[in-house]
N, C-alpha and C positions, 0 to 999 in steps of 0.2 A: 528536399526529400533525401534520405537514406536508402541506402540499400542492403537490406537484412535478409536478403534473399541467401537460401540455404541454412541460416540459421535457427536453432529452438529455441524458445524463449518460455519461461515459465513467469506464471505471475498469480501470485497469493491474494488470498480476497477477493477476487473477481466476479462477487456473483451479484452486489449491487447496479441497479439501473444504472441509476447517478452517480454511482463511485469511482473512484480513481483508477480503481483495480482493472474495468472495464475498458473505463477510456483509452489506460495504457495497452492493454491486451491488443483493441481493435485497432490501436495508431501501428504497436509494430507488426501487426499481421498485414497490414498498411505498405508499409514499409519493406514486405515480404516475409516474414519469420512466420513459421508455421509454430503456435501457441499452445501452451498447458496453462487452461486456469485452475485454478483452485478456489474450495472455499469448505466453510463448514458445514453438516447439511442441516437446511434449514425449512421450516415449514414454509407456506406458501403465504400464512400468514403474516409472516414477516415483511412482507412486499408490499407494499403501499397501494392500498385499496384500485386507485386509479390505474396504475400500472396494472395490478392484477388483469383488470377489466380488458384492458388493453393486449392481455395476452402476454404479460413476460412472466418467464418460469426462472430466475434465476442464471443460474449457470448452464443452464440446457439450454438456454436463449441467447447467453456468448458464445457458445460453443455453437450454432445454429449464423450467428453473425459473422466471427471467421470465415465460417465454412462458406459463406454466401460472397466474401470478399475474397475468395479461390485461394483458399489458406487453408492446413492440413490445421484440424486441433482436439485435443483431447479434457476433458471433464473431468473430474474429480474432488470426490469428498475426501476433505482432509482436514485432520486438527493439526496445527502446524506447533504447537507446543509437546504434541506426544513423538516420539523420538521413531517409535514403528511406524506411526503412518506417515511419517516423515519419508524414512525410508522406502518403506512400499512405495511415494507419489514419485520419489526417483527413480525407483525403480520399473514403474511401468513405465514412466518416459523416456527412459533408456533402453526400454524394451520395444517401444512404437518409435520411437525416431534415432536411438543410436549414440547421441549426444547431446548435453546443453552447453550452450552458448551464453545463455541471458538467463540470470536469474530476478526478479522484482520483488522483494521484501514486502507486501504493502497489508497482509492482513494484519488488522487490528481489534481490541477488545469493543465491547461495545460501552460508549459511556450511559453512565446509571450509576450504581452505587459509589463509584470513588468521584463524584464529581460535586465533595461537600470539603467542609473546614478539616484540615488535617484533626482535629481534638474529637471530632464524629465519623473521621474517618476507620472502618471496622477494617481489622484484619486478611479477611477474606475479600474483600472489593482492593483492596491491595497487590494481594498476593495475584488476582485475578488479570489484574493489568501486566502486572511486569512477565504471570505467567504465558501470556499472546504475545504481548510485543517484543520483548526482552529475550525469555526463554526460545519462541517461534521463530524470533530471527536468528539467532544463533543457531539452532537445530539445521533451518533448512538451508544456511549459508555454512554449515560445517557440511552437512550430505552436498550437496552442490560441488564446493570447493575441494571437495578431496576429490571430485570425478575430474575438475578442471586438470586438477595435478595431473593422477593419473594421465590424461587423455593427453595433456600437452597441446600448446595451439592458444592459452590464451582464452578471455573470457571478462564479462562484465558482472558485477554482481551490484543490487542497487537497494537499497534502504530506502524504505520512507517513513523518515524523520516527521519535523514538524518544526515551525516557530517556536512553539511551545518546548521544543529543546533546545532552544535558547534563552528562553525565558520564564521565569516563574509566572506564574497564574493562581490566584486567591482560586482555592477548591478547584484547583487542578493539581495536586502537587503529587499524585499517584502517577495520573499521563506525563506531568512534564519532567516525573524523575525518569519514566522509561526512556522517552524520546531524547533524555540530556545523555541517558544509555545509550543509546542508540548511537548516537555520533562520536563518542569515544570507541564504541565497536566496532563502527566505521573506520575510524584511525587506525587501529589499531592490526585488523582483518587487511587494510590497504596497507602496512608495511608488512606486514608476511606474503601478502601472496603476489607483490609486488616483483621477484625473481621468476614468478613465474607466468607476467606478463596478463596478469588479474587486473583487471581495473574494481576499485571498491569505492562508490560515491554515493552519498546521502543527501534526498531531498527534501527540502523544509518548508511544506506548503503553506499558509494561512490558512485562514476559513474556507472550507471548499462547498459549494452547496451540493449537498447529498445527502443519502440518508442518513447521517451520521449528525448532521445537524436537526435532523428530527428527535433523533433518544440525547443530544445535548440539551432542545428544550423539554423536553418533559422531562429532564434529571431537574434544571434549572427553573421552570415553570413558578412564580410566584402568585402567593394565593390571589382569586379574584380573577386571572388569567387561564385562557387556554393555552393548551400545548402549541398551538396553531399561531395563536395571537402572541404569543411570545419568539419563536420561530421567527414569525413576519418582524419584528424591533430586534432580534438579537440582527438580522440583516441587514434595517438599516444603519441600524446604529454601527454597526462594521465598515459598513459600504463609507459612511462618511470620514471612517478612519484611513483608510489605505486610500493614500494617495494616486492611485492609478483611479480610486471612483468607484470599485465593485468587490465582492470579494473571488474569489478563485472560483471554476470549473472544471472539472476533471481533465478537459481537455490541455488546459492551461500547463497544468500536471505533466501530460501526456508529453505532450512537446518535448521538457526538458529530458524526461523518460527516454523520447524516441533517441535526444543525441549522446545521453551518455552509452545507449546500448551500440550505438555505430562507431565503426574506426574515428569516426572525427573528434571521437573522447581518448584516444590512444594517450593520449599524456596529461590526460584528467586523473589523479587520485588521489583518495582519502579528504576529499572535500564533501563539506554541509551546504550546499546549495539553495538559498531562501526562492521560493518562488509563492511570492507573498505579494503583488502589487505594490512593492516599497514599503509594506509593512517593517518589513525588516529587511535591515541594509550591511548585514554583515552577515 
């Protein structure tokens, strides 16, 4: 375990059940950081039937899960590509807690349209990816990082990458040109802010099952198939490629999450970190 006690930790995306964004939220509240999620806001439809039933409301459900693991934390609707609510989301957390400490990179677009042959791929399912991952991360790792300055003392700021930027993927080449972005940003954000005692590290998960592998199969979906029934074989057919036997969990995730945000990453920087079950070994 870590000790992140005292610390703020903000963390983008976080309003899925299953998603990373969560996992990591409630590992460092965990771990003691009192937590800002974010996400975009979303209807309720969004949320996966069963889950509904079950009572999750999104981000007022993480924000409900900290608070019940004795952790201060705070909600928020944000688009993390627009540069004003960018600012506004640091700004009220600067305003309810004083300082951050941990920043988490992790919202991302939703796949759907860019997830076809570069020659059908349209303009706008383009523009769309790189405008969340690309644009989003730099906005709220430029607002972030000027408070680290400022504030002095040091800081973690964390990207989540992907396999996938590392490697090209037939009708993936919208996501895997952002995330092959991503880790040059990374590089690049870890030798500047590196005087001032910033740690900058990118993580590269494989297949993670979440809802994100739900709008993968129905972009994917071939005729004669459900969304469902395709979901279920894009799994196994995964599970028997990574060598560890399964593909990823948010938790999985979280883990690596929890050690770059603690002193035990203090001379961790400007690394792409695979956490992929031996998917990927570099």
């Amino acid at each position: 375990m870590y000790d992140l006690t005292g610390k703020v930790a903000v963390v983008t995306g976080a309003g899925g059940r299953h998603g990373i964004g969560r996992a990591i939220a409630t590992r460092l509240a965990r771990e003691g950081a009192d937590v800002v999620v974010t996400d975009v806001e979303q209807s309720l439809e969004a949320i996966r039937p069963a889950d509904r039933q079950e009572g999750w409301q999104g981000l007022t459900s993480v924000v409900e899960e900290i608070q019940g693991l004795g952790r201060q934390a705070l909600g928020l609707f944000s688009d993390v590509s627009d540069s004003a609510q960018v600012e506004d989301m640091v700004g009220q957390t600067l305003d309810r807690f004083g300082h951050i400490d941990i920043l988490v990179n992790n919202a991302g677009s939703r796949p759907g349209r860019d997830r076809v042959l570069v020659v059908e791929l349209e303009e706008g399912a383009f523009d769309e990816v790189m405008r969340v991952n690309v644009r989003g991360t730099y906005l709220c790792s430029r607002a972030v990082a000027r408070h680290m300055i400022d504030r002095g003392g040091g800081g973690k700021i964390i990207v989540i990458s992907s396999g996938a930027g590392k490697r090209g993927i037939a009708r993936y080449a919208a996501y895997c040109a952002s995330k092959f972005a991503l880790i040059g940003f990374t590089q690049s954000l870890a030798h500047e802010l590196a005087p001032h005692q910033v740690n900058v590290n990118a993580i590269c998960p494989g297949l993670v099952d979440s809802e994100r592998v739900d709008f993968i199969a129905a972009a994917l979906v071939p005729e004669g198939q459900s969304a469902e029934e395709h979901r279920a074989l894009m799994v196994r057919e995964r599970n028997t490629k990574v060598p560890l036997g399964r593909i990823a969990v948010g938790d999985d995730i979280a883990k690596m999450a929890a050690f770059l945000s603690s002193s035990e990453s203090d001379y961790v920087t400007g690394l792409a970190i695979s956490v992929s079950g031996g998917s990927e070994m570099s």
